[in-house]
C-alpha positions as a Markdown table, in Angstrom:
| # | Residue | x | y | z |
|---|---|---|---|---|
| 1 | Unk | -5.8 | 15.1 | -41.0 |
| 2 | Unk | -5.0 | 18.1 | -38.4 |
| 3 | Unk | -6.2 | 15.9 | -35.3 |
| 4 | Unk | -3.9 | 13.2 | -37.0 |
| 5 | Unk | -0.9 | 15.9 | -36.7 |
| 6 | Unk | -1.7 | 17.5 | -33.5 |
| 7 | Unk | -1.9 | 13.6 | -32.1 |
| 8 | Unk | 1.7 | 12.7 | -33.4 |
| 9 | Unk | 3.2 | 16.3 | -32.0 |
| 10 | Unk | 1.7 | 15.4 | -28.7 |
| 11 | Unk | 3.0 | 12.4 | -28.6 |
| 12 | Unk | 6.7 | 13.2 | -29.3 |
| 13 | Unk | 6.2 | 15.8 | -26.9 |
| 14 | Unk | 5.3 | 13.7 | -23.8 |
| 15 | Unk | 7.7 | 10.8 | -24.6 |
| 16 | Unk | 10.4 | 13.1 | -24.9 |
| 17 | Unk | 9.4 | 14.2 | -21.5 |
| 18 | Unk | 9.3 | 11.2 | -20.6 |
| 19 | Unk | 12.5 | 9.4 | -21.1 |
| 20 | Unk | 14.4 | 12.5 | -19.3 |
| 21 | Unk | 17.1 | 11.4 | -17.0 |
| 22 | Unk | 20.1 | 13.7 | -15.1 |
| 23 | Unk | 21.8 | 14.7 | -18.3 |
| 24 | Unk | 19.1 | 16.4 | -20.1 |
| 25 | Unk | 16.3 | 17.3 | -17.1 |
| 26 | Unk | 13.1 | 18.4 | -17.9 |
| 27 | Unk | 12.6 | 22.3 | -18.2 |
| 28 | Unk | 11.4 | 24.5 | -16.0 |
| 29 | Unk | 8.4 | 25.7 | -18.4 |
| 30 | Unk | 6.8 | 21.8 | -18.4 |
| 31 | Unk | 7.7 | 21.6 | -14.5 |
| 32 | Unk | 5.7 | 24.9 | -14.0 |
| 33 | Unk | 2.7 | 23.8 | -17.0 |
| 34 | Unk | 2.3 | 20.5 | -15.1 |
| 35 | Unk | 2.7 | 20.9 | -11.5 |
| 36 | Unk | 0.8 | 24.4 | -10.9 |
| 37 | Unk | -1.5 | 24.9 | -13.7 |
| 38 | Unk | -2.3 | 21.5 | -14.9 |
| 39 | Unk | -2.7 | 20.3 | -11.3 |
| 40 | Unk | -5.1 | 23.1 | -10.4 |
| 41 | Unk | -7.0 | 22.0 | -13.6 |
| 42 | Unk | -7.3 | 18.4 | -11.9 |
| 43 | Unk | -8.2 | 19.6 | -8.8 |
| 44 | Unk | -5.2 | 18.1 | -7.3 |
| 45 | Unk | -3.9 | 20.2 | -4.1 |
| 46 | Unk | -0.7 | 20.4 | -2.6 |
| 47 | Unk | -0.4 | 17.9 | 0.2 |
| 48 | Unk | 0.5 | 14.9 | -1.2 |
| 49 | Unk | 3.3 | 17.0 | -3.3 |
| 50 | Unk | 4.8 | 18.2 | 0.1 |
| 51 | Unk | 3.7 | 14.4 | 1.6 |
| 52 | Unk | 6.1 | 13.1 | -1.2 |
| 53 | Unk | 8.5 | 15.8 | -0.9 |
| 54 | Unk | 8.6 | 15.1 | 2.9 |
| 55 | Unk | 9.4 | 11.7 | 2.2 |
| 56 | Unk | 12.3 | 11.8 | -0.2 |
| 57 | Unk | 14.1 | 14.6 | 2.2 |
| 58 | Unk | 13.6 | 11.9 | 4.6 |
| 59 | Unk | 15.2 | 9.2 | 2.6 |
| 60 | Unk | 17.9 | 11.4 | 1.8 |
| 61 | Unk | 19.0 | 11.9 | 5.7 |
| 62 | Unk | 18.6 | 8.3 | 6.3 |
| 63 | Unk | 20.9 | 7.5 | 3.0 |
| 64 | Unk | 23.4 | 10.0 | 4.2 |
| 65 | Unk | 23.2 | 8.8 | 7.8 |
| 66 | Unk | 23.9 | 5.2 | 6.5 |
| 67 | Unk | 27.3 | 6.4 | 4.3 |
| 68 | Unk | 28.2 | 7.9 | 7.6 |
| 69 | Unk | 27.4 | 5.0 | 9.5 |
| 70 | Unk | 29.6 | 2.9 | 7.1 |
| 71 | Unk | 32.9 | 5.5 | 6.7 |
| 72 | Unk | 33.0 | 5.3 | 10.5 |
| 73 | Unk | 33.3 | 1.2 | 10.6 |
| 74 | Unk | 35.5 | 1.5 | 7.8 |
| 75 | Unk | 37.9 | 4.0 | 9.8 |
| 76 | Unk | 37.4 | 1.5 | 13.2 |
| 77 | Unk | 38.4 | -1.3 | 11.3 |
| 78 | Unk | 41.5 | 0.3 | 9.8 |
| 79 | Unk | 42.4 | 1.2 | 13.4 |
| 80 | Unk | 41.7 | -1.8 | 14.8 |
| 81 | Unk | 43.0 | -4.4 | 12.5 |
């Protein structure tokens, strides 16, 4: 009966982390449980978290570079036409 509980409570617990999105993030305790201790008890190091952090900075420049990229046609062909 216990193992029954402690299943359910689990469960709630990691869909509701889960199905976060910008409104209601996930907190900074479940960050820190999961990404430092829980990794270390994986064995999981840090390089492909600064690999994929690397990569989404990256992204970001490029996404940024292309609004740029777009605001400056939209000026030239204001000017122009």
């Amino acid at each position: 009966m216990t193992l029954g509980a402690l299943s359910v409570c689990l469960t709630v617990l990691v869909l509701n982390l889960h199905h976060r999105d910008k409104e209601r993030p996930v907190p900074a305790w479940a960050q820190t449980l999961v990404l430092n201790y829980l990794a270390i008890l994986l064995c999981l190091t840090g390089d492909h978290l600064r690999r994929r952090k690397a990569e989404t900075t990256e992204r970001a420049v490029q996404a940024a570079s292309t609004k740029v990229k777009v605001r400056i046609v939209q000026v030239l062909v204001l000017c122009i036409g």
